[in-house]
C-alpha positions, 0 to 999 in steps of 0.5 A: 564451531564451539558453544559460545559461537552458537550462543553468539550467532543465535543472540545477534538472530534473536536481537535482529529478530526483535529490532524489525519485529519492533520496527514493523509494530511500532513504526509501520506508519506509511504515511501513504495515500490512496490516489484514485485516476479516472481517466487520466484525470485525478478523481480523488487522494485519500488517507490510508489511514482512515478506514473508508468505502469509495465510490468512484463514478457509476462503475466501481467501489474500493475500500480502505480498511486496515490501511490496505486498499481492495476494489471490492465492486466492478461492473467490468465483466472480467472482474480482474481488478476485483481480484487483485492482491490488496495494496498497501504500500508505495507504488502499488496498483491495481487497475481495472482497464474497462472502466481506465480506473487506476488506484495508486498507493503514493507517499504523503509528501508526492510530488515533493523533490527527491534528491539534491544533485550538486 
């Protein structure tokens, strides 16, 4: 490789570097919800981005701060679900089975079509 392959290569790294770093900054808007199920029944759909501690029921609490989503209260007695990776964007879960609380990240237009098939 001659000099101005390395200058290349290294100028497409850095331009590529910078266009998702600005896209990561400027337009990390997810635009989700938190949506709560207890049950198997709806409890509740909260925006993601208002920071908020909810109560759910007698036996649990989850926060939502930054735009991610942790369950910081339990009254199970493993506690898994109080140690479960926070979550932030679509499709993402965390469950605490003992007390069938089930928290999902869905996007602001749920239950919307998808795709027009002809």
């Amino acid at each position: 490789m001659k000099k101005r392959d390395i200058i290349l290569v290294a100028a497409v790294l850095i331009l590529a570097g910078g266009i998702w770093l600005i896209t990561r900054v400027f337009f990390n808007d997810s635009g989700g919800q938190l949506r709560i199920t207890v049950d198997n029944e709806i409890y509740g759909t909260y925006d993601l981005k208002q920071d908020q501690e909810i109560q759910i029921g007698t036996t649990n609490t989850c926060e939502i701060k930054g735009g991610k989503v942790t369950m910081i209260q339990a009254d199970c007695p493993d506690h898994i679900c109080m140690h479960s990776a926070a979550i932030d964007k679509d499709g993402g879960t965390i469950v605490c089975m003992p007390n069938r609380v089930f928290l999902e990240i869905v996007g602001q237009e749920d239950g919307g079509v998808d795709t027009i098939a002809q």
